[in-house]
SEPA-664554 format. One record per residue (C-alpha): chain; residue number from 1; residue in one letter; x, y, z. Coordinates in Angstrom, 1 decimal, padded with zeros to 4 digits. Example, Ala and Ser with C-alpha at 12.3 -4.5 7.8 and 13.67 -1.06 7.14 Angstrom:
[A,1,A,[012.3,-004.5,007.8]]
[A,2,S,[013.7,-001.1,007.1]]
//
This chain:
[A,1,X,[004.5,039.8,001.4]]
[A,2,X,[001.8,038.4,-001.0]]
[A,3,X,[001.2,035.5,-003.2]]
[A,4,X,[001.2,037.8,-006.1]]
[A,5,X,[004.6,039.3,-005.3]]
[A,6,X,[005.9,036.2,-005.2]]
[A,7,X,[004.2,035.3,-008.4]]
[A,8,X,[005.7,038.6,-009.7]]
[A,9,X,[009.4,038.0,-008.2]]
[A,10,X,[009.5,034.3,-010.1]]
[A,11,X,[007.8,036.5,-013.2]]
[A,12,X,[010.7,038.9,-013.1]]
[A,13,X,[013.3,036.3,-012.7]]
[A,14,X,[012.3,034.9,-016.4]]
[A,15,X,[012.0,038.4,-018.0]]
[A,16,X,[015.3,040.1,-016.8]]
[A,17,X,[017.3,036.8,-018.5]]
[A,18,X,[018.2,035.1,-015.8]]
[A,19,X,[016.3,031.8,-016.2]]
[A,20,X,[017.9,031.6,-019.7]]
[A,21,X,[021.4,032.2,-018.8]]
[A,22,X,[021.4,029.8,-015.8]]
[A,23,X,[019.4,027.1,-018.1]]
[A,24,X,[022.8,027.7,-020.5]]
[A,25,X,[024.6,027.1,-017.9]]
[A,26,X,[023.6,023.5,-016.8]]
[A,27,X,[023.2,022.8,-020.4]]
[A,28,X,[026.9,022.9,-020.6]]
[A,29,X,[027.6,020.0,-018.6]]
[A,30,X,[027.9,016.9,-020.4]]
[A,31,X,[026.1,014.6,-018.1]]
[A,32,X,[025.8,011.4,-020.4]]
[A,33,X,[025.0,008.5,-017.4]]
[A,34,X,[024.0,006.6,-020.3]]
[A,35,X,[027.9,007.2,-021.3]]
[A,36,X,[030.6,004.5,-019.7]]
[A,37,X,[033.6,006.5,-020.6]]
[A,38,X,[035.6,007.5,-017.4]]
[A,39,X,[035.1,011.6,-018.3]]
[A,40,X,[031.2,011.1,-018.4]]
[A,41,X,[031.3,009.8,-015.0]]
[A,42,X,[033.5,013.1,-013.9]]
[A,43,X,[031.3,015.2,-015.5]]
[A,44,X,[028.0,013.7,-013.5]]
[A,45,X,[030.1,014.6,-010.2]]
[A,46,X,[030.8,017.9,-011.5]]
[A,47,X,[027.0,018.5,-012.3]]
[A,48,X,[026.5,018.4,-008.1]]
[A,49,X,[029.8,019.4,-007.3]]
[A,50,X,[029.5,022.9,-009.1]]
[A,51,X,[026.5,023.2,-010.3]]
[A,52,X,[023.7,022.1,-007.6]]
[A,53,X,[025.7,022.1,-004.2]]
[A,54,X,[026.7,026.2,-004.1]]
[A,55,X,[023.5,027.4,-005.3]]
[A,56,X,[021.5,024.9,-002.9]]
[A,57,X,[023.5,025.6,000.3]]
[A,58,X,[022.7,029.1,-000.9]]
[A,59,X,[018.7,028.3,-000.1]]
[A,60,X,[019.7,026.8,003.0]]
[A,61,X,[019.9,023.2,002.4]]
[A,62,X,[022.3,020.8,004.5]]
[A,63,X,[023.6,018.6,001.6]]
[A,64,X,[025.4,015.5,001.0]]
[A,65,X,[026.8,014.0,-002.2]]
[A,66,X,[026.7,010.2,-002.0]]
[A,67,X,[028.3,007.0,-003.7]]
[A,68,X,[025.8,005.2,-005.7]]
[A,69,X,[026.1,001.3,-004.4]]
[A,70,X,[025.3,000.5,-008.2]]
[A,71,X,[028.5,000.7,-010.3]]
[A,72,X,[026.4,001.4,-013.3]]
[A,73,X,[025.0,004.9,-011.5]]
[A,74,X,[026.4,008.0,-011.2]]
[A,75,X,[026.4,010.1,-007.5]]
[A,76,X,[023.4,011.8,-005.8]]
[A,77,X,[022.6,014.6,-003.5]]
[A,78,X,[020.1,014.6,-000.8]]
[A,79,X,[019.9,018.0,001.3]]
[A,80,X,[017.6,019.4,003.7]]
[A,81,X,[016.2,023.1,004.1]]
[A,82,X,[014.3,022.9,008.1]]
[A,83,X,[012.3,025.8,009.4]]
[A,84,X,[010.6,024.4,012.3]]
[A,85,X,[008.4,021.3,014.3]]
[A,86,X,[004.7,021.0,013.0]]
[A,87,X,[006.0,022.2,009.6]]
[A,88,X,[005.0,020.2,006.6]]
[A,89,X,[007.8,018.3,005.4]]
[A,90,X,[007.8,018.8,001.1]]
[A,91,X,[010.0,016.2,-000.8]]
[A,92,X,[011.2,017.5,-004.3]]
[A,93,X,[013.5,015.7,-006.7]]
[A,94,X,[015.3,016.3,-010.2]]
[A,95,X,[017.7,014.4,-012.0]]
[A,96,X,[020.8,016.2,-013.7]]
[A,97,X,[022.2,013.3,-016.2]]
[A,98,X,[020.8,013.0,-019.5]]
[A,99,X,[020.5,010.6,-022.3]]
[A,100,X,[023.6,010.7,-024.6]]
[A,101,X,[023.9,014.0,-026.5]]
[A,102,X,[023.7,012.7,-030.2]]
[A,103,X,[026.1,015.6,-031.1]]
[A,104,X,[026.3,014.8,-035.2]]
[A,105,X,[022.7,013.8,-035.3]]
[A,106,X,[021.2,017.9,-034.3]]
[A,107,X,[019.9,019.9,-037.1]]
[A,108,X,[022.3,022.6,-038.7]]
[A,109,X,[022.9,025.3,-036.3]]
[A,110,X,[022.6,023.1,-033.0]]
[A,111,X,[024.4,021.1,-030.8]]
[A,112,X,[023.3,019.3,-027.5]]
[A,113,X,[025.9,021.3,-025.0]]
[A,114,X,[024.7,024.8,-026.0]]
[A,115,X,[021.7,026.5,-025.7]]
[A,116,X,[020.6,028.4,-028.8]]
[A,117,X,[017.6,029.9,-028.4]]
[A,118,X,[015.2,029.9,-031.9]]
[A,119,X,[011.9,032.1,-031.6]]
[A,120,X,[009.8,030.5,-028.8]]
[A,121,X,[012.6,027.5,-028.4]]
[A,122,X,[015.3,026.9,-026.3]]
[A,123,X,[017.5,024.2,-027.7]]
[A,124,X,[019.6,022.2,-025.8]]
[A,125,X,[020.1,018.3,-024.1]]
[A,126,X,[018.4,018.0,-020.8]]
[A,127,X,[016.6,021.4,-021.6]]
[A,128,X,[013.2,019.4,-021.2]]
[A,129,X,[014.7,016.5,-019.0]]
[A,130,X,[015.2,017.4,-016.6]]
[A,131,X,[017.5,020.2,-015.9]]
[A,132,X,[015.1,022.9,-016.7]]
[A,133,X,[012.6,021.4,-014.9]]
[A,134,X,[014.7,021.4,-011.3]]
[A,135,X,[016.0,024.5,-012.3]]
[A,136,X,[012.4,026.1,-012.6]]
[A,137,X,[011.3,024.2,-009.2]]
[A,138,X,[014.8,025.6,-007.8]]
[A,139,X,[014.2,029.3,-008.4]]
[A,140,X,[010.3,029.1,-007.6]]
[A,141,X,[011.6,028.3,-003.6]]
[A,142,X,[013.6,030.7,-004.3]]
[A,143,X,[011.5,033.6,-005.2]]
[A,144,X,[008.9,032.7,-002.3]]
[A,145,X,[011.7,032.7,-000.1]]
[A,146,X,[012.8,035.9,-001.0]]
[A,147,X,[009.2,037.6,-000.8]]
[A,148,X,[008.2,035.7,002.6]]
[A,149,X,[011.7,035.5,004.1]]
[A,150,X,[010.6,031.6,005.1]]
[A,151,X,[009.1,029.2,002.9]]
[A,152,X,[006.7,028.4,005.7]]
[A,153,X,[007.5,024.1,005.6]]
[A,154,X,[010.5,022.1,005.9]]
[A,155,X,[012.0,020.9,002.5]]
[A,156,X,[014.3,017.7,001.3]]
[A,157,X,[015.7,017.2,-002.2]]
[A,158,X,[017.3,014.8,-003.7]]
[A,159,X,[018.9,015.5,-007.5]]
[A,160,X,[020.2,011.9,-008.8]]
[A,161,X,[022.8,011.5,-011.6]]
[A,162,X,[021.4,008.2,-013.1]]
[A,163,X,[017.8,008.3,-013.8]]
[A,164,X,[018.6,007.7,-018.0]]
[A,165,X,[019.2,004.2,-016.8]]
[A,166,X,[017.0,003.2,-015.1]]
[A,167,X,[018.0,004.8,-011.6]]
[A,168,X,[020.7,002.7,-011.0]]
[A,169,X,[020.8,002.6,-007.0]]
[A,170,X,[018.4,004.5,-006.4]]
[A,171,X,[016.1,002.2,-004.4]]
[A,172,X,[019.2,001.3,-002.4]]
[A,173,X,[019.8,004.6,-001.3]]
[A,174,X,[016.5,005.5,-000.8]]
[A,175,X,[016.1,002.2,001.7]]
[A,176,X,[019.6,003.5,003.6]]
[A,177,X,[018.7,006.8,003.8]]
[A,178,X,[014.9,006.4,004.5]]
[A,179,X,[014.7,008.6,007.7]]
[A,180,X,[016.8,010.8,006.1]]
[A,181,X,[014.3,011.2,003.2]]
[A,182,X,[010.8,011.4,005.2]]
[A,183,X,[008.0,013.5,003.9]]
[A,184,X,[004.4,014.3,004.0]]
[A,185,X,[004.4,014.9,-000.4]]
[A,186,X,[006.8,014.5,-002.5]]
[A,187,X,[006.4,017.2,-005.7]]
[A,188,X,[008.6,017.1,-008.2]]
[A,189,X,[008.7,017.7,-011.8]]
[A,190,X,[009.5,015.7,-015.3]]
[A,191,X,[007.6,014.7,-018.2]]
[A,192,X,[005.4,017.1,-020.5]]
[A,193,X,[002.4,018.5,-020.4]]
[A,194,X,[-000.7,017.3,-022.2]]
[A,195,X,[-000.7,020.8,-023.9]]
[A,196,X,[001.7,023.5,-023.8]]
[A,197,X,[-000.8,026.2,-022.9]]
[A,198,X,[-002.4,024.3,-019.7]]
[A,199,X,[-000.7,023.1,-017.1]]
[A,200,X,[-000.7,019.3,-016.2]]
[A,201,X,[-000.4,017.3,-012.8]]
[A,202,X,[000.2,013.2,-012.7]]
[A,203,X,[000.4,011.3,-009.3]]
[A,204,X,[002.3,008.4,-010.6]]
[A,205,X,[003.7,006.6,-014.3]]
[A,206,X,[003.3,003.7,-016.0]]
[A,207,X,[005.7,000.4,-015.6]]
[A,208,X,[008.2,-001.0,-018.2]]
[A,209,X,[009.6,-003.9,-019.3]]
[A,210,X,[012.1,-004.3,-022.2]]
[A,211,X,[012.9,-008.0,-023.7]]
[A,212,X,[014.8,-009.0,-026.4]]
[A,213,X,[012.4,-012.7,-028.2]]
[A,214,X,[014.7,-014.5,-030.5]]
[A,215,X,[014.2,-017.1,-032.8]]
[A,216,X,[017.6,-019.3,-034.2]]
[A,217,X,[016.6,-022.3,-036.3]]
[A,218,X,[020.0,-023.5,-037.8]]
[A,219,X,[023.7,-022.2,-037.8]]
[A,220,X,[025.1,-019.5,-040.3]]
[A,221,X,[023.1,-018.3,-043.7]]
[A,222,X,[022.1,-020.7,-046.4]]
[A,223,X,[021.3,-020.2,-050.1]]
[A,224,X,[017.8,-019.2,-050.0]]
[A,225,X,[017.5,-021.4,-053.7]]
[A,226,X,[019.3,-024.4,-052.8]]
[A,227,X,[017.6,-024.2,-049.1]]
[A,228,X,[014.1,-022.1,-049.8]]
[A,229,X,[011.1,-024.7,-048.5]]
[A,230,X,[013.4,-026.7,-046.5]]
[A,231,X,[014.8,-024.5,-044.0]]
[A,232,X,[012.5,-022.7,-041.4]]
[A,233,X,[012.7,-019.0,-041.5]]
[A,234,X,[013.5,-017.3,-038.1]]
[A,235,X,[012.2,-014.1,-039.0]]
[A,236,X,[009.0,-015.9,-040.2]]
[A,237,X,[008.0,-017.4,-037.0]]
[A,238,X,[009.3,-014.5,-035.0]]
[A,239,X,[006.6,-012.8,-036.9]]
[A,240,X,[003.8,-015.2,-036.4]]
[A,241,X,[005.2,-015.2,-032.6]]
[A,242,X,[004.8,-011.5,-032.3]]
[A,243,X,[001.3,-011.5,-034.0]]
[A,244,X,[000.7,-013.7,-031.1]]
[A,245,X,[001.0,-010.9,-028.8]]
[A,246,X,[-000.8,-008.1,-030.2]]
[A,247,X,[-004.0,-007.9,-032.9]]
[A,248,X,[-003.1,-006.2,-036.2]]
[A,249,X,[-004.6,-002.9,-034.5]]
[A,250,X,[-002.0,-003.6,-031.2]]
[A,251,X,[-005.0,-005.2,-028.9]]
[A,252,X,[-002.7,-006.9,-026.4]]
[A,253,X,[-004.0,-010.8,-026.5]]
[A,254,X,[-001.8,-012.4,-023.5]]
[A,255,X,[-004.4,-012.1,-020.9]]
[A,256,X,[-002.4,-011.3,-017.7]]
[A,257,X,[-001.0,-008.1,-019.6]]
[A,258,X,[-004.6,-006.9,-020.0]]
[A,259,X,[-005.5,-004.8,-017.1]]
[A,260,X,[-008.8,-004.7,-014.7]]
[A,261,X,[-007.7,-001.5,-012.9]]
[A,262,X,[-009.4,000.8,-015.4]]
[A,263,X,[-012.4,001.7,-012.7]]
[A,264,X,[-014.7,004.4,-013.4]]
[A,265,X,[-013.2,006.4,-011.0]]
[A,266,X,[-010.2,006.6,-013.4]]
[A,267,X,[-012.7,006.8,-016.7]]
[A,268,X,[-013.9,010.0,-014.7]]
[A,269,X,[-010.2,011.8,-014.5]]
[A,270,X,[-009.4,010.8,-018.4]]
[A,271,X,[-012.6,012.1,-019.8]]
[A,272,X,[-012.4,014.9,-022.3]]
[A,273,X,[-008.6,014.5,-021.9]]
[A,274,X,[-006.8,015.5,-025.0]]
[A,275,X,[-004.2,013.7,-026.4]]
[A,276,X,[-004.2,014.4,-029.9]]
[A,277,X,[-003.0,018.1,-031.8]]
[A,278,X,[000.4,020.0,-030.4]]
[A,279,X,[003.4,019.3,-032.6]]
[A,280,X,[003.3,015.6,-031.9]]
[A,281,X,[002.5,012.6,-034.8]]
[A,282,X,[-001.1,012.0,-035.7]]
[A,283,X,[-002.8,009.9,-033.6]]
[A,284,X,[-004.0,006.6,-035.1]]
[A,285,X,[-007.5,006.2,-034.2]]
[A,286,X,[-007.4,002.5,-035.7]]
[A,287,X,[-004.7,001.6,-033.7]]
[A,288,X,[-005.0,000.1,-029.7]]
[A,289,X,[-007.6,-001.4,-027.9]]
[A,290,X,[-011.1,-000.5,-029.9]]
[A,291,X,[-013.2,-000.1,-027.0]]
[A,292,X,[-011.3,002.8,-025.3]]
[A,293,X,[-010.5,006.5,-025.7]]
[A,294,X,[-007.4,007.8,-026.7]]
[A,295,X,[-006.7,008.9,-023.3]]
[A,296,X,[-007.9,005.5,-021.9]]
[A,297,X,[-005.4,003.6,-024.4]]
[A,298,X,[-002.1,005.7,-023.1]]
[A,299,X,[-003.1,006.5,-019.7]]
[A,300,X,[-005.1,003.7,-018.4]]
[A,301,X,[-003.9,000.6,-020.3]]
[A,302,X,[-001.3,-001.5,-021.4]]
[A,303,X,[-000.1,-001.0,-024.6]]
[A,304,X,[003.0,-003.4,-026.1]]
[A,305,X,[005.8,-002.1,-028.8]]
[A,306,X,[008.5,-004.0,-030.6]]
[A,307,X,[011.1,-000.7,-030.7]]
[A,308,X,[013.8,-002.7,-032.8]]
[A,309,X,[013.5,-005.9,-035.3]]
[A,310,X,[016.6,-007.4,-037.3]]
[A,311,X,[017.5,-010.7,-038.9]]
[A,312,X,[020.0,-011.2,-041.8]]
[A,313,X,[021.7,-008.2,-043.3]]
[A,314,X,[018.9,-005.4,-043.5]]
[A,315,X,[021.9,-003.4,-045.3]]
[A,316,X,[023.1,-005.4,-046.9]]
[A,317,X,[020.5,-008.2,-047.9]]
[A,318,X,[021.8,-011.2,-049.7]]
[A,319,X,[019.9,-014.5,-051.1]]
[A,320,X,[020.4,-016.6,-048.3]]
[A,321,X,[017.8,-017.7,-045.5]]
[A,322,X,[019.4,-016.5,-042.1]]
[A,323,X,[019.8,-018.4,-039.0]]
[A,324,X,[018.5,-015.6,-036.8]]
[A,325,X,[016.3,-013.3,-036.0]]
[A,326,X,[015.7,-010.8,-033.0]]
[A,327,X,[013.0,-008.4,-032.1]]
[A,328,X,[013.7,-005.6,-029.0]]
[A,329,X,[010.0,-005.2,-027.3]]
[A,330,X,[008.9,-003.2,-024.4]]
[A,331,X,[005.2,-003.7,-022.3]]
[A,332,X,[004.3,-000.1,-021.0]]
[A,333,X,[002.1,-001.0,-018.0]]
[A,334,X,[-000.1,000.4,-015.6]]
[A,335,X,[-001.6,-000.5,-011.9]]
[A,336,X,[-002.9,-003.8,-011.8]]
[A,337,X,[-000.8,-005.6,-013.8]]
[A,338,X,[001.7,-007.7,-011.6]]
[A,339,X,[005.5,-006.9,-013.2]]
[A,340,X,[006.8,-010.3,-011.7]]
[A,341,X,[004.6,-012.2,-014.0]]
[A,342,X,[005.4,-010.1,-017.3]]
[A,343,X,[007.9,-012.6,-018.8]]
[A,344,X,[006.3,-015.7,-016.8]]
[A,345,X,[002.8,-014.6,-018.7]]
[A,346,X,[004.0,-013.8,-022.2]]
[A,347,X,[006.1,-017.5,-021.5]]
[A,348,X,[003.0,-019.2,-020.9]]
[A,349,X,[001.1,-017.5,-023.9]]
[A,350,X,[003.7,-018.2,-026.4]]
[A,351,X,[004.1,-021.9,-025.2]]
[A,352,X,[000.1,-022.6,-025.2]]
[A,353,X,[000.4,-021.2,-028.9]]
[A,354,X,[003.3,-023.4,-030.0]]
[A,355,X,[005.8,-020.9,-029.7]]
[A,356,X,[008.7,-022.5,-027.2]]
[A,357,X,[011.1,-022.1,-029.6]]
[A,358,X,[011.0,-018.0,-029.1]]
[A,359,X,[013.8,-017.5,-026.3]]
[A,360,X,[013.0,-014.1,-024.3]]
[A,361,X,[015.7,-012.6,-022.9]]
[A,362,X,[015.1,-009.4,-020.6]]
[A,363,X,[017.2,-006.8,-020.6]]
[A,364,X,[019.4,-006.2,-017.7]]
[A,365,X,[019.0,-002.7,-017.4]]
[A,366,X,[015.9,-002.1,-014.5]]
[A,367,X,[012.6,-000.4,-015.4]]
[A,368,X,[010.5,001.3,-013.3]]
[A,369,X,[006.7,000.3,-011.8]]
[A,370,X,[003.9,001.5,-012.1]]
[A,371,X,[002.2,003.9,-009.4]]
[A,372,X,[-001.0,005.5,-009.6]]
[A,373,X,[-002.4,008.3,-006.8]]
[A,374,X,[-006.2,008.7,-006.7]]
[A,375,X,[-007.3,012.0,-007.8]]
[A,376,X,[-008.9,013.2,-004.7]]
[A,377,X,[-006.2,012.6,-002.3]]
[A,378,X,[-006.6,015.3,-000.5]]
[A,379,X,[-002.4,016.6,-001.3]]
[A,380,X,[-003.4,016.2,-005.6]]
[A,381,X,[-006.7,018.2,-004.7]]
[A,382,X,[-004.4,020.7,-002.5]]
[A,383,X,[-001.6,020.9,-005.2]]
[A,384,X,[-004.4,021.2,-008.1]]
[A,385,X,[-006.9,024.0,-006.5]]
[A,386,X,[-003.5,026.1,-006.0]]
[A,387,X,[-002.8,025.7,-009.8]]
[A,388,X,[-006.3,026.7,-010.6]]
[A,389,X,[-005.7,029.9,-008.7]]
[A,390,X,[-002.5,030.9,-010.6]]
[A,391,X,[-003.9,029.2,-014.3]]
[A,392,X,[-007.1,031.2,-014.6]]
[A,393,X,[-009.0,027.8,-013.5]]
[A,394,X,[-007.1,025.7,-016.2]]
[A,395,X,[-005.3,022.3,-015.2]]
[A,396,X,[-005.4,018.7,-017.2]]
[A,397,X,[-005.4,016.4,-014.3]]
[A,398,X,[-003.7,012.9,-015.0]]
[A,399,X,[-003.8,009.3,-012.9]]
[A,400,X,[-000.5,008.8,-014.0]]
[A,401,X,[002.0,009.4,-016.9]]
[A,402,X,[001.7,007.3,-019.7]]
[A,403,X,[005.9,007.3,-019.7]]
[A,404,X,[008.4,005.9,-017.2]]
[A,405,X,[009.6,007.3,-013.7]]
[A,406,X,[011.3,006.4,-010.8]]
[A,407,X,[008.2,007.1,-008.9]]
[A,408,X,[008.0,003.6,-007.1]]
[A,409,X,[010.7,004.7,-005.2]]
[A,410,X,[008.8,007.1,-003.7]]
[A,411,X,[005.9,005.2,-003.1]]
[A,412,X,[007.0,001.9,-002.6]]
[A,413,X,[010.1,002.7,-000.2]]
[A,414,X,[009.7,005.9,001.0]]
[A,415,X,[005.4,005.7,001.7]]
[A,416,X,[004.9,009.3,000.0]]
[A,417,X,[002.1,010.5,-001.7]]
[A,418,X,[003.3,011.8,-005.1]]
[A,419,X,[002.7,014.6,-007.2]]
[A,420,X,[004.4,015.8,-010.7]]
[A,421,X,[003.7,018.9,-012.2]]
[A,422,X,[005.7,019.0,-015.3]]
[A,423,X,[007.3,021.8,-017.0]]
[A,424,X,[007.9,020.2,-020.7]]
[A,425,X,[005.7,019.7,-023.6]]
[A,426,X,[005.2,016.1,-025.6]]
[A,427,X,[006.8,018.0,-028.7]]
[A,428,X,[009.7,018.9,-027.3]]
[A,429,X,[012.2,015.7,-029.0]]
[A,430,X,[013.1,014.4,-025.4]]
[A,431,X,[015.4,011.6,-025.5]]
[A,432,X,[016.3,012.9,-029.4]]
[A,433,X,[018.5,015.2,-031.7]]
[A,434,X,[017.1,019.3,-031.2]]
[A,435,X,[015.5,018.7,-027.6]]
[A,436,X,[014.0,021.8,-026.6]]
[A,437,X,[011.8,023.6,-024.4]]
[A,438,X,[009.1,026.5,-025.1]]
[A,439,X,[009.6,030.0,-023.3]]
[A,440,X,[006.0,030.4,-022.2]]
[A,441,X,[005.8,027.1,-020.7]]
[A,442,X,[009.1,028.2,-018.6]]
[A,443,X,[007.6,031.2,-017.6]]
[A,444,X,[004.3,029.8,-016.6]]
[A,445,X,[005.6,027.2,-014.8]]
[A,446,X,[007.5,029.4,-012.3]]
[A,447,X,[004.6,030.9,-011.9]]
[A,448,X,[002.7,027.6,-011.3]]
[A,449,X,[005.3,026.4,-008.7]]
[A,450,X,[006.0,029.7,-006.9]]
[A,451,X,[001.9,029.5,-006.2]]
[A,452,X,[002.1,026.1,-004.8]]
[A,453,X,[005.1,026.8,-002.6]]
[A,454,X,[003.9,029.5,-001.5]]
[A,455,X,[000.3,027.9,-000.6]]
[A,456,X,[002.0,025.2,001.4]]
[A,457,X,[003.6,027.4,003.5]]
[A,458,X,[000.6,030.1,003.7]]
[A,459,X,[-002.0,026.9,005.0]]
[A,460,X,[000.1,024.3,006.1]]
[A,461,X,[-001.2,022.1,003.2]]
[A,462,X,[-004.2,020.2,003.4]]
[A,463,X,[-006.4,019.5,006.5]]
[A,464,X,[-006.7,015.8,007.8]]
//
């Protein structure tokens, strides 16, 4: 009963197939939350139903499928493994629904509900996130609970059907279940790594907030001869109003959206980070705020995007100046920017520059906040030496992900300390057509999570 048996046990797991056939498996539910049709919803009950309950009542979880109080979220399970008093209690999470599957959009000889494996790849929606991911934590507990017998500290999970929008309901449940859903930690898994070959650990995410600004100047389209000079142009001054906001290299000018929690402390943890190479785009080092690293720029700053702009007819342009125009934006934000005053401040900004006729209309759909975890809390130092010991010395160490989680749940209801170690890789087309995962990384990552269970349970986790 040793940590490398363990380690070996998870190891064999992966090389006798069976990872890859129960991966398959879960990739054959189509768990679309982001789906309204009534057979979606079934499906995201048949996700816990068959595919989560047996298999966790199995490792000896008490679980309980519940309602979500949010019409627009699907079901979730919360369960509970105890072994004893003065045990460590370990929270661990997943989420089983996916973003819509794209089926006619995959590459020839690929389709979201089926994995087809491709060299190193395994293709497949919700391979990468997040059903691999909880599947890998899943069968780490279980090979240290095959080797030891006991996993040595008391466990809850929770897997959530509705985290691809936005977790509908999760907070609710989160603050009715709160006892229910006490922990010491919570580690859990999502997200990719910085590179595929070392493993990665974040203690929190970046915010979001997605607004629609639109500009209408006058009703219908008008003959851009007969009216050129004498109408204003929408999609003009929806330009000029969006220049407004950024630089032309993206330096955020609205000055409540530029942070002051960049502290050397967290210069320190993004140092020689990389962020560039892999199978990702180039990274424009003209682009974002000048006087920061890459790594500063996407891990320790704002950064604003406009992810959709339209006016007229793009397909179908005609000569004729339009009454309309609309741009989809997005603020990714970290710690110490205040997400109550993200629409009030880019208000303000755009009426001090002349602006008030830009309407900004937020989405409806919630975003998540930002959380950050210092680096030497003594659980991330805990969780980080025991990946060390099963890496070779090798772990990227991040404040927080530079994407979105539901992380403030955790923090901000529940009072945890949290820690991600993700299992993915930022190549792997999440949230697109041909989302995939690499082998190694699966394998390693068992590896990597059947050391930290087993190291919680072998000390206790850390002292004071």
């Amino acid at each position: 009963m040793t940590r490398d048996a363990a380690l070996a046990h998870v190891a064999d797991y992966y090389d006798r197939g069976a990872f890859q056939s129960e991966l398959a498996e879960l990739v054959t539910y189509r768990s679309e939350s982001q789906n309204p049709a009534p057979e979606a919803a079934a499906e995201l009950r048949r996700y816990l139903d068959e595919a989560m309950l047996p298999r966790l009542s199995k490792l000896g979880f008490d679980c309980e499928i519940i309602a979500n109080p949010d019409p627009r979220g699907g079901p979730l399970l919360i369960g509970e493994r105890r072994e004893g008093e003065g045990l460590p209690m370990v929270l661990t999470y997943g989420h089983g629904d996916t973003v819509r599957g794209q089926d006619d959009m995959w590459r020839d000889g690929l389709q979201p509900w089926e994995l087809v494996e491709e060299g190193e790849r395994l293709y497949g929606r919700g391979v990468a996130d997040n059903k691999g991911q909880h599947l890998i934590n899943i069968a780490a507990l279980e090979s240290v609970l095959a080797v030891r017998g006991s996993l040595g500290f008391n466990l809850r999970i929770v897997i959530e059907m509705s985290e691809e929008v936005g977790s509908s309901g999760l907070p609710e449940v989160f603050a009715a279940y709160k006892d229910r859903l006490a922990a010491d930690v919570l580690i859990a898994s999502d997200g990719p790594r910085l590179q595929p070959e070392v493993p990665t650990m974040f203690m929190g995410s970046r915010g979001g907030t997605t607004f629609d600004l639109i500009v209408e100047t006058h009703e219908g389209a008008h003959h851009s001869g007969n009216w050129g000079g004498l109408l204003a142009d929408p999609a003009m001054i929806l330009a000029h109003a969006l220049a407004e906001i950024t630089d032309r290299r993206g330096q955020i000018k609205v000055p409540e959206w530029r942070p002051d929690s960049l502290t050397d402390k967290i210069r320190d943890a993004l140092r020689d980070l990389p962020v560039a190479g892999g199978d990702g785009p180039a990274v424009d080092p003209n682009w974002g705020e000048e006087s920061l690293t890459p790594a500063e720029r996407v891990f320790g700053w704002n950064s604003f995007a406009v992810l959709a702009m339209v006016s007229g007819v793009p397909d179908a342009p005609v000569n004729a100046i339009s009454g309309w125009a609309r741009a989809s934006c997005q603020l990714r934000y970290v710690v110490g920017t205040d997400p109550e005053d993200v629409i009030p401040a880019l208000r303000r900004h755009l009426d001090r520059a002349g602006f008030d006729n830009v309407r900004i209309e937020p989405h409806d759909r919630g975003f998540f906040a930002a959380t950050r975890l210092d680096p030497d809390h003594p659980w991330a130092e805990f969780v980080g030496n025991s990946i060390r010991k099963t890496s070779g010395g090798d772990l990227h160490v991040l404040p927080n992900l530079a994407g979105s989680l539901p992380n403030d749940s955790f923090t901000d209801i529940l009072g945890v300390p949290t820690i991600w170690v993700p299992h993915s890789y930022r190549g792997c087309s999440q949230h697109a057509p041909n989302e995939h995962v690499l082998k190694s990384v699966c394998r390693s990552s068992l590896e990597v999570m059947a050391g930290v269970f087993w190291d919680i349970g072998e000390t206790g986790g850390p002292k004071g």
